[in-house]
Backbone as CSV, one residue per row, in Angstrom:
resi,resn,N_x,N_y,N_z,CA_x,CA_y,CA_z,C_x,C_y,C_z
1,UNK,149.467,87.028,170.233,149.549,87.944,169.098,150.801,88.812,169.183
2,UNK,151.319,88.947,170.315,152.118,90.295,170.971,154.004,89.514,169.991
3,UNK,153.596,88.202,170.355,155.065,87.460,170.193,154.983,87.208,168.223
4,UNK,154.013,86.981,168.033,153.792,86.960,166.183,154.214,88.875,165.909
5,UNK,154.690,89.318,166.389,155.280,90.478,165.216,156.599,90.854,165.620
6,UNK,156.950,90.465,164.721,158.271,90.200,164.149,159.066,91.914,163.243
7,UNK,158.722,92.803,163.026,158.922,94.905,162.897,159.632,94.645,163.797
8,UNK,160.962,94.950,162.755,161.900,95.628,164.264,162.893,94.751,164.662
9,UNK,162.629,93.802,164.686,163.539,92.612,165.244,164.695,91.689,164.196
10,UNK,165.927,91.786,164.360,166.742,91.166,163.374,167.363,89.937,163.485
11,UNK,167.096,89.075,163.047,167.326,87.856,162.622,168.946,87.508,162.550
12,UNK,170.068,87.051,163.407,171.404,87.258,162.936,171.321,86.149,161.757
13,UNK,172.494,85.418,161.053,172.817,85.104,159.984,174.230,85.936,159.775
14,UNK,174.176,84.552,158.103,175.434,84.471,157.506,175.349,84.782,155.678
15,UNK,174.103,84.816,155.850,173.955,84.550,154.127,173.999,85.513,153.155
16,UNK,174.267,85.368,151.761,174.413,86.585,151.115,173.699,87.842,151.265
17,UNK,172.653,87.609,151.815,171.416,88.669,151.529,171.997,89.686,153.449
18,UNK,172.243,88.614,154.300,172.687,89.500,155.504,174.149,90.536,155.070
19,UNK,174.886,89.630,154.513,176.290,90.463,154.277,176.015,91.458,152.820
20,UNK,174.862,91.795,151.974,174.395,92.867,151.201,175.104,94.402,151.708
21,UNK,175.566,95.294,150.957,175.524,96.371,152.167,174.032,97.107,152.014
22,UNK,173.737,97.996,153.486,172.696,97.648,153.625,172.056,99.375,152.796
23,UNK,173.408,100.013,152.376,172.087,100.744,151.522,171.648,100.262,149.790
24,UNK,172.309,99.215,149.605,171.548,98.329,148.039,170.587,97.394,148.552
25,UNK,170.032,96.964,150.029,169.470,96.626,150.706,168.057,97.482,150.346
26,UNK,168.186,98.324,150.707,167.014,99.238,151.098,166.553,100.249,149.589
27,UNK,167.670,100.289,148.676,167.129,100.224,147.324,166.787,99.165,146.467
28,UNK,166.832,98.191,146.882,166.206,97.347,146.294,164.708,96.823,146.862
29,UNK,164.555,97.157,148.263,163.496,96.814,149.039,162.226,98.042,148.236
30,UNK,162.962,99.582,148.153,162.145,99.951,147.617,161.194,100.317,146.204
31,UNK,162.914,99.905,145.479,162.082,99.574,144.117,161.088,98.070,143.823
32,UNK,161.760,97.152,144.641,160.425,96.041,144.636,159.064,96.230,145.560
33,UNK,158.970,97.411,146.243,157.827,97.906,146.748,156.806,98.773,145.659
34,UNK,158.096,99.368,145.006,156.938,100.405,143.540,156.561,99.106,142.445
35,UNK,157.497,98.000,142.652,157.121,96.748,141.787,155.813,96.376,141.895
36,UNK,155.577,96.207,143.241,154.399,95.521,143.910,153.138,96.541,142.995
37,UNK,153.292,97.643,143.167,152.047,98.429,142.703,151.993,98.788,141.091
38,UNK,152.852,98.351,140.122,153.111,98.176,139.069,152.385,96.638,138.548
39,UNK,151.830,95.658,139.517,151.234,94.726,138.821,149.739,94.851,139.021
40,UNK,149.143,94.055,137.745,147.894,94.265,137.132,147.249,92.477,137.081
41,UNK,147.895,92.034,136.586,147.458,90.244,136.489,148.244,89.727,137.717
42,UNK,147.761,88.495,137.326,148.301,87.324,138.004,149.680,86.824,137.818
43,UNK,149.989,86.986,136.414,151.490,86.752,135.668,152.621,87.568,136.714
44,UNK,151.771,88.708,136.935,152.566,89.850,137.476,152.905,89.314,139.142
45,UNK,151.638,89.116,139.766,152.158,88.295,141.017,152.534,86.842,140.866
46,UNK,153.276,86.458,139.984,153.677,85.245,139.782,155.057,86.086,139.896
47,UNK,155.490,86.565,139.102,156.865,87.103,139.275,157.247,88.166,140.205
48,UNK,156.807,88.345,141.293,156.391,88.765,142.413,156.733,87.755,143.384
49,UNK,156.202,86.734,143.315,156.584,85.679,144.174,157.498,84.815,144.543
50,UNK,158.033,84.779,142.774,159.360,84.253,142.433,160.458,85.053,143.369
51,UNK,160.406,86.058,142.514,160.841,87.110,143.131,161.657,87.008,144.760
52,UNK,160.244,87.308,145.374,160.488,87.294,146.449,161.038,85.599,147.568
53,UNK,160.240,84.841,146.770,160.864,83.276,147.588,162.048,83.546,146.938
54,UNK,162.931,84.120,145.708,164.421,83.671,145.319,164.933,84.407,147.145
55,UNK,164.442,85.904,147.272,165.241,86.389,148.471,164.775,85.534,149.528
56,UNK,163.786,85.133,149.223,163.566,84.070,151.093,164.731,83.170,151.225
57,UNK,164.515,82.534,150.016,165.839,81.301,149.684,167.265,81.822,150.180
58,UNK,167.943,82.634,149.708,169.215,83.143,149.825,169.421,83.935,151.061
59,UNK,168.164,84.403,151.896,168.595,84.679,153.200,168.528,83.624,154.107
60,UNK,168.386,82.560,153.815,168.107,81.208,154.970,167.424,81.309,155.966
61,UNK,166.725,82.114,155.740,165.637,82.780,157.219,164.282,81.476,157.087
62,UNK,163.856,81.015,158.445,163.041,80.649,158.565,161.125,80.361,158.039
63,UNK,160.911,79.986,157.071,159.491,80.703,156.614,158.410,80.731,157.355
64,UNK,158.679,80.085,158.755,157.560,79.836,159.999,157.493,81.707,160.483
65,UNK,159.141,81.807,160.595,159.194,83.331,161.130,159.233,84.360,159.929
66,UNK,158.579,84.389,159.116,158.807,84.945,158.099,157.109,85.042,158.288
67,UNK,156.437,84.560,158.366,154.754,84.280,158.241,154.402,84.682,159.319
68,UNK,155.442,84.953,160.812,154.867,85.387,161.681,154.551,86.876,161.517
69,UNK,155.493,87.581,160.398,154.925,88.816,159.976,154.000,89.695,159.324
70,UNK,153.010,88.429,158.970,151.992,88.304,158.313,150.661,88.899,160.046
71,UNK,150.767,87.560,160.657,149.735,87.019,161.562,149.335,88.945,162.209
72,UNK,149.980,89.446,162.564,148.967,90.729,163.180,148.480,91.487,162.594
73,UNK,148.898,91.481,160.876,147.615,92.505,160.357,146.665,91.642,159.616
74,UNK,146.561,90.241,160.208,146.040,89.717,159.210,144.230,90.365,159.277
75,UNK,143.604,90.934,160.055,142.705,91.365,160.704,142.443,92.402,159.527
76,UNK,143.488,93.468,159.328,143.404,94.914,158.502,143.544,94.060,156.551
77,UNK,144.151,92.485,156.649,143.921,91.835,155.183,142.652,91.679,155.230
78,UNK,142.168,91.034,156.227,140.677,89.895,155.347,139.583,91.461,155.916
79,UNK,140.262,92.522,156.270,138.701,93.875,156.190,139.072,94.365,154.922
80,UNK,140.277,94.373,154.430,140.683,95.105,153.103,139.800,93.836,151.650
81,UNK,139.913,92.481,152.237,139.371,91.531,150.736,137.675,91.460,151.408
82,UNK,137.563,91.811,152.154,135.706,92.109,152.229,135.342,93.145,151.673
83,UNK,135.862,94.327,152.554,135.481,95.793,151.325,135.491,95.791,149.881
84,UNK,136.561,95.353,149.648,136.901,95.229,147.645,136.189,94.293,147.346
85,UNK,135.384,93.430,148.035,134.896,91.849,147.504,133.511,92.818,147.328
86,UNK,132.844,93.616,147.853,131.411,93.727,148.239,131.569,94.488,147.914
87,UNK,132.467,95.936,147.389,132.082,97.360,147.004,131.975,97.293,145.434
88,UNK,132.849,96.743,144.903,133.206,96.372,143.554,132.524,96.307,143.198
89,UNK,131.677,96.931,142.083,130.305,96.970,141.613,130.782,96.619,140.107
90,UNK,131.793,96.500,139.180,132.045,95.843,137.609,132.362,94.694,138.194
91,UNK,131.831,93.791,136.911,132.255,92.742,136.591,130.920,91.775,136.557
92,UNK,131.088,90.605,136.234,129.686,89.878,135.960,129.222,89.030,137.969
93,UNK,128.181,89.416,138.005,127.797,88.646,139.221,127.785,87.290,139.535
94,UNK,128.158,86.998,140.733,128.855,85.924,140.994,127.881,84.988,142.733
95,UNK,127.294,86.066,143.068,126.849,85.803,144.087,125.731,87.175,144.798
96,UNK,124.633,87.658,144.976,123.884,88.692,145.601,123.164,88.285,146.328
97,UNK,122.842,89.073,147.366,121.926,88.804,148.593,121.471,89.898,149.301
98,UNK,120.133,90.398,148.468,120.015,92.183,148.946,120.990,92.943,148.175
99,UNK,121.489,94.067,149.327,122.410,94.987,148.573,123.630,94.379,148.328
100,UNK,123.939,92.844,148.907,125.116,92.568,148.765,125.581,91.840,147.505
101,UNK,126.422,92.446,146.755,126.413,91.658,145.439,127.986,91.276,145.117
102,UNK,128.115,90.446,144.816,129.980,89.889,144.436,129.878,89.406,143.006
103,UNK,130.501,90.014,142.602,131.186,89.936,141.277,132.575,89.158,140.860
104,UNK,132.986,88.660,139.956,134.074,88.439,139.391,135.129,89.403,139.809
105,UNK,135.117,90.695,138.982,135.695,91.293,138.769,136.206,91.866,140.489
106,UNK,134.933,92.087,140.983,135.161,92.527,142.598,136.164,91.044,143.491
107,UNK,136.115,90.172,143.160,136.699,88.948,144.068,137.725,89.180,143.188
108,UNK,138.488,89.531,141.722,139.628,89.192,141.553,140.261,90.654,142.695
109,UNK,140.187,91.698,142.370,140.402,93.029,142.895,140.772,92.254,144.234
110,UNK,139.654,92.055,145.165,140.083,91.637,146.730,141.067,90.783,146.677
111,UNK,141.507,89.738,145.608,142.543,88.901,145.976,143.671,89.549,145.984
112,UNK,143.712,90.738,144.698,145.133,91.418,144.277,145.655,92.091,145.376
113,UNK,144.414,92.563,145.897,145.125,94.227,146.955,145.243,93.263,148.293
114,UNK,144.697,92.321,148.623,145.115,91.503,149.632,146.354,91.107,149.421
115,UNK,146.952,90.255,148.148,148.263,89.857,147.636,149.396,90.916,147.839
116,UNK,148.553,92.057,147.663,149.878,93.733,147.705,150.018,93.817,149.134
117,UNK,148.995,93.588,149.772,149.529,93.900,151.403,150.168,93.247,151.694
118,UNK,149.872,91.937,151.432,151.027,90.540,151.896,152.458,90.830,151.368
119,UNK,152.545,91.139,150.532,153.750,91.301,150.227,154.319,92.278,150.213
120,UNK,154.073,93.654,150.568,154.728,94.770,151.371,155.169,94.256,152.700
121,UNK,154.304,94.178,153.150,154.655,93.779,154.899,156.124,92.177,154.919
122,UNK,155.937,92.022,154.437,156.964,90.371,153.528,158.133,91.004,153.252
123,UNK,157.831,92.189,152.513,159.169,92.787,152.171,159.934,93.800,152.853
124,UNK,158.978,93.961,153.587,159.704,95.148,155.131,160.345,94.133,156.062
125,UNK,159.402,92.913,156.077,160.175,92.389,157.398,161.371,91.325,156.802
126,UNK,161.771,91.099,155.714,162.633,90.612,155.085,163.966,91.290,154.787
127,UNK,163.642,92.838,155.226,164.711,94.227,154.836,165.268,94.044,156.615
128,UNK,164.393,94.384,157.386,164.464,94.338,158.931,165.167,93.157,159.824
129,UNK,165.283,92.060,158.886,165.156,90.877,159.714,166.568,90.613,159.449
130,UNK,167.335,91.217,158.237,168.440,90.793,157.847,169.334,91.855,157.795
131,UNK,169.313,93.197,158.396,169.837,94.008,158.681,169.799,94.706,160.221
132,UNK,170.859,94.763,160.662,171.064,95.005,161.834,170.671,96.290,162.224
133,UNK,170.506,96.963,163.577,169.884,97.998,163.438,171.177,99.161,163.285
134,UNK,172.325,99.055,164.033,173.637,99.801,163.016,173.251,100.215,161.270
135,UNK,173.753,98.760,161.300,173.779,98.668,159.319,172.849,99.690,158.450
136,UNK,171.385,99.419,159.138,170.065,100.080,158.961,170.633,101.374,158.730
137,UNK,170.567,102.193,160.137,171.298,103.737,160.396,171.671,103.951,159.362
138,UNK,173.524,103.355,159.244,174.109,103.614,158.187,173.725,103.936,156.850
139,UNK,172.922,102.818,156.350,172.796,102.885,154.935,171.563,104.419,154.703
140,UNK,170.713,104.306,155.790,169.729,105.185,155.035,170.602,106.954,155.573
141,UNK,171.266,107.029,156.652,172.690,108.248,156.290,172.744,108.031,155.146
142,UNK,173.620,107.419,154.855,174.578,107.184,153.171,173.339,108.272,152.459
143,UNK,172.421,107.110,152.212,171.893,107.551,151.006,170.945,109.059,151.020
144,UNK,170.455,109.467,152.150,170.613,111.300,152.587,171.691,111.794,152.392
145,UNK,172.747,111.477,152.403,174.132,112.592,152.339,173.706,113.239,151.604
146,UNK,173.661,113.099,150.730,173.546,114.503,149.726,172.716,115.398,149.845
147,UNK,171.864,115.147,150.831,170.775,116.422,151.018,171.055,117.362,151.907
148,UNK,172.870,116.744,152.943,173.529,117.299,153.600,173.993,118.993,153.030
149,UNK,173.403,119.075,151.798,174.362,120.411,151.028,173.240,121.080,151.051
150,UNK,171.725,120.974,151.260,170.624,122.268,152.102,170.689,122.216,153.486
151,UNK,171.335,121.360,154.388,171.813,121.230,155.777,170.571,120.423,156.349
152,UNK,169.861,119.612,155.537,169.118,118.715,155.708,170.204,117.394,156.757
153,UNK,169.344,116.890,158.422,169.480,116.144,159.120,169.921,115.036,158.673
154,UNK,170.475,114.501,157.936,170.495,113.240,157.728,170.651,112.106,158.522
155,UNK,171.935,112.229,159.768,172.189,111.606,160.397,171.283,111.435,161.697
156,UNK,170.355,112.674,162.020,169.927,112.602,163.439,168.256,111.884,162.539
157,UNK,168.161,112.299,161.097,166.866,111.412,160.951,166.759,109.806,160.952
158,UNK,168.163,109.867,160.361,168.390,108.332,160.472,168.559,107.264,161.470
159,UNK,168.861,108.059,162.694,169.411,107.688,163.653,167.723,107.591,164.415
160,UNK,166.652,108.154,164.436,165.165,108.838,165.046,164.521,107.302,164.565
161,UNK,164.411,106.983,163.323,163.752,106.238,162.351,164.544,104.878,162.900
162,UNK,165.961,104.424,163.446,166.636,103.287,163.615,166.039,103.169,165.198
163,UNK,166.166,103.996,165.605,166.048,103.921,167.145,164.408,103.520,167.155
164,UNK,163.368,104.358,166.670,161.767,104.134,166.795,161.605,102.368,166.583
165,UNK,162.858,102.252,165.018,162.234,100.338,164.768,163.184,99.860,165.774
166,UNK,164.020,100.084,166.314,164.584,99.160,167.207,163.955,99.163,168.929
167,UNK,163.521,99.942,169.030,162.421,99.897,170.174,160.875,99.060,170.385
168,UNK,160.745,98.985,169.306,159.162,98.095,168.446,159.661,96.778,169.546
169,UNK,160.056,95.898,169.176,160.404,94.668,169.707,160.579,94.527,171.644
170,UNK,161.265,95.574,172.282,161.488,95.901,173.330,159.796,96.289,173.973
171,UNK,159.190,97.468,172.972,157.874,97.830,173.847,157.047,96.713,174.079
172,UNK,157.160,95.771,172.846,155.987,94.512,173.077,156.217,93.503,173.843
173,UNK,157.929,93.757,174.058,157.720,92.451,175.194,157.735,92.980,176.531
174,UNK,157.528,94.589,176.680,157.000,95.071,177.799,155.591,95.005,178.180
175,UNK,154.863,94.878,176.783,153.895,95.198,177.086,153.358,93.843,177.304
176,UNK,153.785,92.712,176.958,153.296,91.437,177.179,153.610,90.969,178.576
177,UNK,155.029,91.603,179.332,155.307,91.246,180.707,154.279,91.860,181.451
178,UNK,153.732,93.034,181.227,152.424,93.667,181.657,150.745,93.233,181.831
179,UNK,150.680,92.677,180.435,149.923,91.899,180.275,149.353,90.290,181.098
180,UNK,150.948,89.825,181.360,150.902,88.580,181.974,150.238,89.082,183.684
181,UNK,151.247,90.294,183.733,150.905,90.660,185.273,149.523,91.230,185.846
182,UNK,148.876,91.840,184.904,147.446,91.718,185.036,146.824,90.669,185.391
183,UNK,146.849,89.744,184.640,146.571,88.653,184.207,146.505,87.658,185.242
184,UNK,147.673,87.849,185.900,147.941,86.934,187.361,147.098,87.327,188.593
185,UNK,146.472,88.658,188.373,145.852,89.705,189.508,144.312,89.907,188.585
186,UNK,144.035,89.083,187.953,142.539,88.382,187.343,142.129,89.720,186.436
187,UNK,143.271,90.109,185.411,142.416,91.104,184.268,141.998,89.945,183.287
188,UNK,140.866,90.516,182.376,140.951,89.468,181.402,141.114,90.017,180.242
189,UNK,141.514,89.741,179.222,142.230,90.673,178.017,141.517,89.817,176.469
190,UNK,140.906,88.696,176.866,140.637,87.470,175.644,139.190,87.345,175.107
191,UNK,138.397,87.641,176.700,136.885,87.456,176.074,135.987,88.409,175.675
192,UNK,134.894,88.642,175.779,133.982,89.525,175.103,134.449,90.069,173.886
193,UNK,133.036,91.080,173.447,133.493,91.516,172.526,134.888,92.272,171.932
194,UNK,134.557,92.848,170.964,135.775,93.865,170.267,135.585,94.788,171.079
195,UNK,134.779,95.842,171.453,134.550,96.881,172.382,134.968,96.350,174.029
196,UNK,134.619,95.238,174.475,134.825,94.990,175.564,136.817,94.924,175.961
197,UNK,136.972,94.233,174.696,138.827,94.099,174.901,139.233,95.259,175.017
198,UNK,138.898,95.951,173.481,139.582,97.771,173.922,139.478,98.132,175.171
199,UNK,138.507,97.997,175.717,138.599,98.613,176.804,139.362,98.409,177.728
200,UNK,139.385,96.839,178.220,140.118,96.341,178.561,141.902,96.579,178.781
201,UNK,142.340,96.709,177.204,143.857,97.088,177.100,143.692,98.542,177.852
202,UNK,143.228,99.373,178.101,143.480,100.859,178.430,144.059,100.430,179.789
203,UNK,143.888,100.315,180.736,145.322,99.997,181.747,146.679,99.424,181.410
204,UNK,146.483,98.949,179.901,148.151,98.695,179.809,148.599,100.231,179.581
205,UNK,147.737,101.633,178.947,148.837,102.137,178.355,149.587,103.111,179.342
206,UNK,148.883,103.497,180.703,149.766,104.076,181.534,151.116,103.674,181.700
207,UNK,151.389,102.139,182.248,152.306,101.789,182.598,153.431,101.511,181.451
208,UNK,152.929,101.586,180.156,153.754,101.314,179.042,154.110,102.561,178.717
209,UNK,153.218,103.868,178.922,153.521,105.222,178.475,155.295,105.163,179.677
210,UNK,154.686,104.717,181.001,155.961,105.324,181.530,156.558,104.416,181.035
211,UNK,157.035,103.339,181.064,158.295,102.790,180.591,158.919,102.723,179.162
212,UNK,158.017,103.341,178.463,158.616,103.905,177.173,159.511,105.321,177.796
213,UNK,158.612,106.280,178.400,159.293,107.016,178.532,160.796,107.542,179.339
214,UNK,160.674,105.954,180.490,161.848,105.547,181.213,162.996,105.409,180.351
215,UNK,162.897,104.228,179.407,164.152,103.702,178.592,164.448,105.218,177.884
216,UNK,163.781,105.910,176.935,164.033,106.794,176.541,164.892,108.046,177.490
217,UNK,164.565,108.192,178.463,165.390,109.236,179.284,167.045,108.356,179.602
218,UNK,166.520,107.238,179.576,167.718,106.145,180.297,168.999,105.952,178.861
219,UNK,167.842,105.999,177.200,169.330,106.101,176.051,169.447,107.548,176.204
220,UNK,168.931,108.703,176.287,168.677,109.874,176.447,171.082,109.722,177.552
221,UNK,170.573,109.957,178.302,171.701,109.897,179.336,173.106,108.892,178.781
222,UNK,172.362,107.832,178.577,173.598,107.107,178.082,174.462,107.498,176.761
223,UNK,173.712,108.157,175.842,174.441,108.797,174.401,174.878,110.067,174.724
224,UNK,174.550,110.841,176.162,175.499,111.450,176.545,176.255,111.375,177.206
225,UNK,176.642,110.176,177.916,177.574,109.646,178.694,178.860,109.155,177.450
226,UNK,178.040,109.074,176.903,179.274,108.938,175.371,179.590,109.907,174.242
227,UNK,179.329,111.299,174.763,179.771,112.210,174.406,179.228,111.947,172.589
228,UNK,178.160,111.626,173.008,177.234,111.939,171.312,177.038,113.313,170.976
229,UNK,177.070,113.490,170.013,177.004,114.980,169.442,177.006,115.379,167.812
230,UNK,176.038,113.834,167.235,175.388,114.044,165.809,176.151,113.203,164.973
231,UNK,175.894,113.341,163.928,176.774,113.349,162.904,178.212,113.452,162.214
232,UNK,178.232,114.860,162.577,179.495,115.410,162.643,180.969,114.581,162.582
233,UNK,181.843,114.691,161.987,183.073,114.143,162.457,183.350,112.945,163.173
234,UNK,181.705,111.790,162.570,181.459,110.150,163.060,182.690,109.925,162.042
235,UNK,183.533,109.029,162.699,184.106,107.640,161.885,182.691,106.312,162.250
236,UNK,183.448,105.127,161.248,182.884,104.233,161.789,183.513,102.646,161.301
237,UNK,183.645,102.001,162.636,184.318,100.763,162.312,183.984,100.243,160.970
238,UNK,183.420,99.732,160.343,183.362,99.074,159.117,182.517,100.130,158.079
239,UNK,183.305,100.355,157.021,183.323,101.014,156.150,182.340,100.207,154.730
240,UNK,181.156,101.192,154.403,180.440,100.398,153.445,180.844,100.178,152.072
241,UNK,180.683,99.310,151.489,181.752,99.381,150.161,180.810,98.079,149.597
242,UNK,180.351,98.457,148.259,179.688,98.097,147.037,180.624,96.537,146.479
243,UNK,179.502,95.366,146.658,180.223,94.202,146.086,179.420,93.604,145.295
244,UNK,180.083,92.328,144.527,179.374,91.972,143.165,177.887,91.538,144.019
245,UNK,177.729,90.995,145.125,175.993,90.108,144.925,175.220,91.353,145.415
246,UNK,175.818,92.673,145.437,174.614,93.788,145.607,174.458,94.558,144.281
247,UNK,174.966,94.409,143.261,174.931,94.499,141.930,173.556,93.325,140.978
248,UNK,174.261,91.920,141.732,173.491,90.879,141.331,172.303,91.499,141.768
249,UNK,171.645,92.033,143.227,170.794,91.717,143.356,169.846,93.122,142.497
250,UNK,170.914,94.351,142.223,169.973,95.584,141.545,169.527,95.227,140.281
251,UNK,170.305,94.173,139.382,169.997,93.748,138.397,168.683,92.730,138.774
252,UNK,168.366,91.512,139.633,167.760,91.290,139.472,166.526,92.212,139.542
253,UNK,166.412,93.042,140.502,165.313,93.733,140.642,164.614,94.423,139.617
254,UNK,165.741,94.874,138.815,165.387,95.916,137.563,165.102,94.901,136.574
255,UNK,165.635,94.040,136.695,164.701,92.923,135.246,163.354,92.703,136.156
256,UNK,162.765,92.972,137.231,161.268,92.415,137.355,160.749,93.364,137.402
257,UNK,161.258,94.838,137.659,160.416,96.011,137.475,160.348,96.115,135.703
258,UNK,161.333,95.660,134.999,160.998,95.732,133.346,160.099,94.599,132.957
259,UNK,160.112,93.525,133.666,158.955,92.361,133.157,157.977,92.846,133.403
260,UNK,157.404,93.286,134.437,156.331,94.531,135.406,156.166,95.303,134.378
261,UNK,155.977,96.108,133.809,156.433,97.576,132.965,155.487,96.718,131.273
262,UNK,156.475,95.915,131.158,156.198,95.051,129.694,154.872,94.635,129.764
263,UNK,154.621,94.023,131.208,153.120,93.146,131.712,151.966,93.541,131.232
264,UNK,152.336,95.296,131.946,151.542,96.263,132.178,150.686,96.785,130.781
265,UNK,152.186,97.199,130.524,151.979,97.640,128.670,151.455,96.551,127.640
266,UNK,151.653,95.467,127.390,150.895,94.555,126.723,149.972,93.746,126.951
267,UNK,150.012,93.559,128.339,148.463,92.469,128.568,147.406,93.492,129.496
């Protein structure tokens, strides 16, 4: 499970969607996130999907590793399409047994909000996977600057938020080298129940607390060994600058938040 999550981790490449700059990157990630909650039918996650396979397509990214970003919440999907399947009390009945009753209306609901999770999480790790963790930094600076004029952080938030996702990938394969090493010295981490595993993991988190807190003292030292000191008076080797396929891609976005919008309003 530890090696299926894919948060955090960037994918190198060549393709239009990697060379994007990365703050039309991250406005477009988030207006097709308010997209996602703007649909009502099926039509709507049809162009949703499009949507999103056109960006699968044009980043050349793998769809095996693209699905691996799916596999660890898939646990928090199928509790989210049980609740909505069984709470849902409109719509014509479809199936009851006691208090348990399923409806139409309740099974379309569980498919939708299952469909919205899938494709948030799809669209984070599609933003993540094709942006470097530099690039990342950068763009979401950029687009704080301007809050630089109430003396709002921009750079040290941006920099907090790059560093937290670029650590994600590092803790788990600590915590899986940990895991193995138990493992060799007869923990068992796989059987019994749900209560029995939890319990179980609680000796990983000492040793992961310290070595989180190791590396951290260890960039801690090293960004002052390089005379870090914020924001302030950063240059930076490559300079971000606005080109036609990050235009292409705001336009596409804004024609599916207006098909979205139209969906909404007439059907």
């Amino acid at each position: 499970m530890i090696k299926d999550i894919t948060i955090g981790q960037y994918y190198p490449g060549d393709s239009p969607l990697h060379r994007m700059d990365p703050r039309m990157k991250i406005v477009v990630a988030m207006v097709f996130i308010v997209a996602i909650f703007l649909v009502k039918t099926w039509w709507g996650y049809l162009a949703v999907l499009l949507f999103f396979l056109l960006g699968l397509f044009v980043s050349r990214l793998p769809v095996k590793f693209m699905l691996k970003s799916v596999k660890p919440l898939l646990f928090i999907i199928i509790l989210t399409f049980v609740l909505n399947l069984f709470l849902s009390p409109e719509g014509n009945a479809l199936f009851q047994w006691g208090f348990l009753r399923v409806t139409d209306r309740g099974l379309e609901m569980a498919a939708m909000l299952s469909l919205r999770l899938i494709f948030l999480v799809l669209s984070a790790s599609l933003l993540t996977l094709t942006t470097s963790p530099i690039a990342l930094t950068d763009g979401i600076e950029r687009l704080l600057s301007p809050l630089k004029v109430i003396h709002f952080p921009a750079h040290e938030l941006a920099m907090m938020m790059t560093i937290a996702l670029r650590f994600i990938p590092t803790l788990l394969e600590e915590t899986d080298k940990i895991m193995k090493a138990q493992m060799a010295r007869g923990a068992d981490f796989e059987s019994g129940n749900i209560l029995r595993r939890a319990k179980a993991m609680v000796p990983l988190l000492v040793p992961l607390f310290v070595s989180a807190f190791r590396r951290a003292d260890e960039l801690a030292m090293a960004m002052e060994a390089r005379c870090y000191k914020g924001g302030s008076g950063r240059t930076r080797m490559k300079v971000l600058h606005l080109a036609r396929r990050d235009y292409i891609a705001l336009t596409a976005v804004a024609v599916l938040v207006a098909l979205l919008v139209l969906e909404r309003v007439f059907l």
